[in-house]
N, C-alpha and C positions, 0 to 999 in steps of 0.2 A: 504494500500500500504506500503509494504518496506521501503520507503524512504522518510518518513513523518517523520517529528520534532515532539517533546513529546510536547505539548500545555501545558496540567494543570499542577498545582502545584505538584512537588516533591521534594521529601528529603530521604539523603539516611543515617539509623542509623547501626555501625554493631560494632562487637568487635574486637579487636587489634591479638586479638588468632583462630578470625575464619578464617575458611581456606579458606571460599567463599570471605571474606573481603579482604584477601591476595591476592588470584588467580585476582581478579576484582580490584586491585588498578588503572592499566592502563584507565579502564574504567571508574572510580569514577573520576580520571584526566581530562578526556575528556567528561564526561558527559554533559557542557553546547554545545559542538558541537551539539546535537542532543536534547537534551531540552531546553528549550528557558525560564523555569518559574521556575528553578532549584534553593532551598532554601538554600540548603547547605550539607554538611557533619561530621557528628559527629560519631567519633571512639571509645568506649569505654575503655581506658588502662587499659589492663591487665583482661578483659574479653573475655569470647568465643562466641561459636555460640547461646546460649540461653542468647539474651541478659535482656527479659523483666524477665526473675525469676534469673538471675546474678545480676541484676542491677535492679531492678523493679520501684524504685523513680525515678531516672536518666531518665529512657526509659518513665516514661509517664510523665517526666518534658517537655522531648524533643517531642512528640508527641502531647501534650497539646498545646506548646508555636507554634508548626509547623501550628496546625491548628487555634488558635488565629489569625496567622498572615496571614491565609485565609481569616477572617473580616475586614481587612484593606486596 
């Protein structure tokens, strides 16, 4: 259904230069309206839209420590 709340655990990672991170700020704002288990947001400065081969240590510091704190 449409109008079901996001249950599990998410996290939203994106870079400061992508144009999808741009367009969807409104939404990255309002995101705990519709997710209820919403971890955070992390923007990478002065990155683009490839953020795991821009950033590769960064993206699976943030990916690792996301799902760590799945075990908790």
């Amino acid at each position: 259904q449409a109008d079901l709340p996001l249950t599990v655990p998410s996290f939203f990672i994106g870079g400061e230069f992508d144009v999808a991170t741009g367009w969807g700020q409104e939404a990255i704002a309002r995101v705990t309206e519709r997710a209820t288990d919403y971890r955070g947001t992390v923007i990478f400065e002065g990155c683009g839209h490839w953020i795991q081969q821009e950033r590769p240590e960064e993206t699976n510091a943030e990916i690792l420590g996301f799902l760590a704190g799945l075990k908790a």
